[in-house]
N, C-alpha and C positions, 0 to 999 in steps of 0.2 A: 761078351767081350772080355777077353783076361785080362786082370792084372797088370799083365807086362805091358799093354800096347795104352794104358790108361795113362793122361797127362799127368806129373803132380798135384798133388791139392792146388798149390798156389796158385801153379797156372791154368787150373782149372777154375778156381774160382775167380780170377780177374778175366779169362774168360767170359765166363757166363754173365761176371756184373757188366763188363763193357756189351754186350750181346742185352742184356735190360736196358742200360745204358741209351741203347738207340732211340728208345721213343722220348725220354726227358731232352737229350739232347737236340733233338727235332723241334721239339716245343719252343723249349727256352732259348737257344741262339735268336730261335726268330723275334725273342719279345722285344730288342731294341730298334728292330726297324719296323714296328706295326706304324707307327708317327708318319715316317717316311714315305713308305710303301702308299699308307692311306693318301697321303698328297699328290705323291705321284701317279697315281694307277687308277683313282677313284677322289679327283678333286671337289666334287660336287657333295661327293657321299660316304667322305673318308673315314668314319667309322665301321664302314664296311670290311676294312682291313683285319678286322676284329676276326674275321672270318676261317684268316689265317689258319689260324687255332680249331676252332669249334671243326673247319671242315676234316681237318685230319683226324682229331678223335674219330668224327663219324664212321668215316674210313677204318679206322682201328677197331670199331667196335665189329663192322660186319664182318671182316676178314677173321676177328677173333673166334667169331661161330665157326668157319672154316678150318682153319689152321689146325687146329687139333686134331678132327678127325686126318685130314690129309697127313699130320705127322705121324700118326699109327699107320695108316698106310704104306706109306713111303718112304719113312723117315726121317728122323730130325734134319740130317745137314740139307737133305735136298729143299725141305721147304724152308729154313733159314738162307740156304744160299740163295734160291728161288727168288724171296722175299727181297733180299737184297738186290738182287739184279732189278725186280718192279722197281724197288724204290730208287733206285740212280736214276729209272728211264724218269721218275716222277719227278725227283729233282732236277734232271734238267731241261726236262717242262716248262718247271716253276722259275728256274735260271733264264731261261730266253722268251718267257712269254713277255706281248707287249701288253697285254691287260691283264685287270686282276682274274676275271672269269680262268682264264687261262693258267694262273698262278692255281687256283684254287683246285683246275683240277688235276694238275700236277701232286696238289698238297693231297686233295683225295687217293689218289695213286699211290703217294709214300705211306695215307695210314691204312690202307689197305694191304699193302706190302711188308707194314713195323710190325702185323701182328704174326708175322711169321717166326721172326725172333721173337718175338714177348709169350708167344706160347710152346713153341720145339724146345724151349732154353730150358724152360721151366720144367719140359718132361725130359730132357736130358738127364739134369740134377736128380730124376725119380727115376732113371735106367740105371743109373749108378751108384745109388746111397738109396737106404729107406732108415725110416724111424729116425733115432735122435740125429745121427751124423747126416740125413736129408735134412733136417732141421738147420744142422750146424752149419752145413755147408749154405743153406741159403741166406742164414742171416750176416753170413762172411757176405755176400755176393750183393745183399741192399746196403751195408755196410759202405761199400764200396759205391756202390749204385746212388745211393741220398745224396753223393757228395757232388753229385754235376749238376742238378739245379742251381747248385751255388756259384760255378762256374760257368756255367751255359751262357749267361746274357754277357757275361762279360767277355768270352771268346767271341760272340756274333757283337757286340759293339767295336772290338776292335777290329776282326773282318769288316766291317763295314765303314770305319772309317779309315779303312786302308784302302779298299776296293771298291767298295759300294755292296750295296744288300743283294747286290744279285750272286754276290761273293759264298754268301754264306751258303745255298746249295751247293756251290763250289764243294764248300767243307762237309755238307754229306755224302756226295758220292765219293770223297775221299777217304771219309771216315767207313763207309759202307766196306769202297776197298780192301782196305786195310784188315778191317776187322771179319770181314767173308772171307780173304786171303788167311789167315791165322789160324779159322774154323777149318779152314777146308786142306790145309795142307799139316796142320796139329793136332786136330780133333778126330778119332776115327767115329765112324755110326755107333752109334750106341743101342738103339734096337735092331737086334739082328730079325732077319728075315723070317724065319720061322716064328719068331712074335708078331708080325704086323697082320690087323686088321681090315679086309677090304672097309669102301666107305658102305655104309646103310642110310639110303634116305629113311630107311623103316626105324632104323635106331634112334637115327637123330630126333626124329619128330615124335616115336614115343617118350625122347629121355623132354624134349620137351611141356610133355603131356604131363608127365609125373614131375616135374619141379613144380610146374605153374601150379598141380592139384594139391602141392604140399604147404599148408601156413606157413610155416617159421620159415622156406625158400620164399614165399611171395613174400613177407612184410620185410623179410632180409636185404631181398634184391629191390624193394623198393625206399626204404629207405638209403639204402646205397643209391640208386640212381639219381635222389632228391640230393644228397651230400656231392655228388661227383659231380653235378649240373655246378653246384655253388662255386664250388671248387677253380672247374673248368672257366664258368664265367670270371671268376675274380684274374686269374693267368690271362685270359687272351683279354683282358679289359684295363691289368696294372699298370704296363706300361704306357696308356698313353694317359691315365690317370695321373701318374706322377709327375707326365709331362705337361699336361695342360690343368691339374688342378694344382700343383704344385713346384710348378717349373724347375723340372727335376731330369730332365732327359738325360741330360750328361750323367748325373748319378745313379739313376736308376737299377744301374747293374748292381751295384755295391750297396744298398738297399735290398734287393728281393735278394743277395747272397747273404745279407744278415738273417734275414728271414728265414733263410729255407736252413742255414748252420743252425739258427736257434731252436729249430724244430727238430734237427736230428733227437737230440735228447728223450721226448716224444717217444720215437721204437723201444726203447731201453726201458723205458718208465712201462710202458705197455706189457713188455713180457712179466716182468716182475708183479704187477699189479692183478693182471687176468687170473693166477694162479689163483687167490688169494677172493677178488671179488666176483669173478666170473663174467665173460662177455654181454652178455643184458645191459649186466647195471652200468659198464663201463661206457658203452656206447650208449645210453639212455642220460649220462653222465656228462660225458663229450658233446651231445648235439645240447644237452640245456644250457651247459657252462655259455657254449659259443653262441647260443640266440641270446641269451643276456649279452651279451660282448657286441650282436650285431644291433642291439635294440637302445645302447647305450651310444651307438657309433652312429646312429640314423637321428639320435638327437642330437649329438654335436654337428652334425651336419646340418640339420634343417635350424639350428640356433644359429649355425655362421660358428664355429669355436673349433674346427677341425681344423686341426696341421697336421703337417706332413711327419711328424712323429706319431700319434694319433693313428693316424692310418698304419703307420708303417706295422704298432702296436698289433693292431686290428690282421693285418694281413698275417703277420707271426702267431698269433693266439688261431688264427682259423690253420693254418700248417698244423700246428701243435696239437690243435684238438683232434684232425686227421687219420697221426699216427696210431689213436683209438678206436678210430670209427671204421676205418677200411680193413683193418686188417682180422678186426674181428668181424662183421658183420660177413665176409666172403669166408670167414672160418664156421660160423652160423647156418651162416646160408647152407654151408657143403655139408655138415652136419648128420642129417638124416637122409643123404645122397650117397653113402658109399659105395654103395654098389655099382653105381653107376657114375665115379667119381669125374674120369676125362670129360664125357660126355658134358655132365652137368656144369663140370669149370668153363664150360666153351659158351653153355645157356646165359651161365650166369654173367661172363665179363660182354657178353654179347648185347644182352638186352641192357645191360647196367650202363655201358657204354653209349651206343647209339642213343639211348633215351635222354641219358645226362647232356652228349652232344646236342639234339636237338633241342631239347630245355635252357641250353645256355646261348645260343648260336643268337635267339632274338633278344637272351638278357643284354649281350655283349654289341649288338645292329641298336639298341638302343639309348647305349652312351652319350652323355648330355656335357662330357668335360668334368661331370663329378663320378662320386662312389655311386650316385642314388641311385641306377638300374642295378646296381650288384649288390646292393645292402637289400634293397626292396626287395627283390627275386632270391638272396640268401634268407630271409628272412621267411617268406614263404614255405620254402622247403625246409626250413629247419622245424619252423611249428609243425606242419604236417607228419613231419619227421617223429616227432618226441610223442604225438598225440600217438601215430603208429607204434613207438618201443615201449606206452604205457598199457598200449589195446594186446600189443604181445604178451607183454607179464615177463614175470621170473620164468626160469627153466622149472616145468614141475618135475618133481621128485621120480616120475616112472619113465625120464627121458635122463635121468644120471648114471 
């Protein structure tokens, strides 16, 4: 593609952050009506609601194996537009179903469909930039992207008490709209035709033969799966936490947008730091800081001494140590993978994904009215965790 027919920077990287954009915004709109939802749709078993969540990741994790190779094939906009079309049909599934089964598998639909942006977007920014200015252009684009978790619940709170929660898929096929319309009459193809790769079951399933056979991919993608489980469960489990263990519903939006602002900070600290200590220690670092944070937070709990500050604490320090953990460990992981870099990105957010979703799907069906399923089940994964980045060791010297 020349030059001339390439969007500007700007509008290409608000672009691609709104086009990221689409799976936070999925999430977190829906966290103020999980309360609701559960009463209504599932009275007997309203923690089930929790499910919300947990099912769409799943959803995002399989599609995630796919999407990639499909976008070498075929190319970016087709399967970002693609993707978008499933996901309208999904939301409005989830919009007029009269039960939750029905809701869920709308939700499954959308995150089967989100990963078609989450993955095209990401190889768009790699058709068009490499090296530092790839760099620079994606950390404009998370920049941009960190900043809707902070917004997200409080746009679906007020959708919701303007309209009700069925409102709020309203607002993704709108947003879907919107933002497929932009890609698609803004954005030309960025891999042209004489790049594209038909699909190979034979590739896909050697490139997963060689991650799995490689250590630093397994212990990488496993301790990432054990952090994203924690993760996942604390999101689809907060808000009815602050509503029923701290009767907090009305405020909860303003709340987890403290949280998730206070954690930007986080990415910034990260770059800076990695240079300097190197990814091991930094994410060996992050998962010890926060099991002490959770193992401090499971005794105020089981002494009676936790408020709603306390938590709020708790929830902000697990954000924060995050911005450590994920982004090196998926940089670890790809590491001794270059050769086989798409493929492998597709292994890695696949299995990390789907595994983490199913790991949190019963933390979060477990919910008691407190933190305990999510402290307990984070706590788990984080020792497993740290036990794993001490059995990996430092980087030795003939992999520098």
């Amino acid at each position: 593609m020349t030059d001339q027919r390439r969007l500007s920077e700007l509008e290409f990287i608000a672009l691609t952050a709104m086009l990221f954009a689409t799976i936070a915004f999925s999430i977190d709109a829906m966290l103020p009506a999980l309360t609701v939802m559960g009463e209504e749709l599932s009275p007997a078993d309203p923690e089930r609601a929790t499910l919300v969540v947990g099912i769409f990741v799943l959803g995002m994790g399989i599609g995630t194996f796919f999407a990639g190779p499909l976008s070498d094939a075929f190319g970016r906009k087709p399967v970002i537009l693609g993707g978008y079309v499933l996901y309208t049909i999904g939301a409005v599934m989830a919009a007029t179903a009269s039960s939750l089964e029905s809701v869920l598998a709308g939700r499954l639909i959308q995150g089967l469909a989100v990963a078609g942006p989450r993955i095209a977007a990401l190889a768009m920014v790699r058709d068009l930039y490499s090296g530092e200015r790839m760099a620079s252009i994606s950390s404009y684009s998370m920049m941009i992207f960190v900043l809707v978790p902070a917004v997200a619940p409080l746009i679906g709170q007020q959708i919701m008490i303007a309209f009700g929660w069925r409102a709020i898929f309203v607002s993704f096929v709108l947003f879907a709209i919107v933002i497929g319309t932009w890609l698609a009459t803004r954005q030309p193809e960025t891999l042209q035709r004489e790049n594209r790769v038909p699909i190979s079951a034979r590739a896909m399933g050697n490139a997963v033969v060689e991650c799995l056979s490689n250590r630093v991919f397994r212990f990488s993608v496993t301790v990432l799966t054990l952090t994203f489980a924690g993760l996942f469960a604390l999101i689809s489990s907060v808000q009815p936490i602050y509503a029923e263990s701290f009767g907090a519903a009305e405020t909860f939006p303003y709340w987890f947008a403290g949280s998730a602002l206070l954690a930007i900070p986080g990415n910034f600290l990260n770059g800076r730091l990695v240079l300097r200590y190197g990814m091991r220690l930094l994410v060996k670092s992050a998962v010890l800081g926060h099991l002490v944070m959770t193992i401090l937070m499971l005794g105020l709990l089981l002494s009676g001494n936790m408020t709603i500050l306390t938590f709020f604490i708790y929830s902000t320090s697990f954000m924060f140590s995050m911005s450590f953990v994920f982004p090196n460990l998926t940089a670890l992981s790809m590491e001794p993978m270059g050769h086989i870099a798409g493929l492998a990105a597709s292994v890695n957010g696949a299995i990390s994904t789907i595994l983490a979703a199913a790991l949190a799907i019963p933390i979060g069906l477990a919910f008691d009215g407190t933190p305990r399923a999510v402290l307990i089940g984070t706590f788990i994964g984080l020792a497993i965790s740290y036990a794993l980045m001490l059995k990996l060791g430092p980087r030795p010297a003939n992999e520098a």
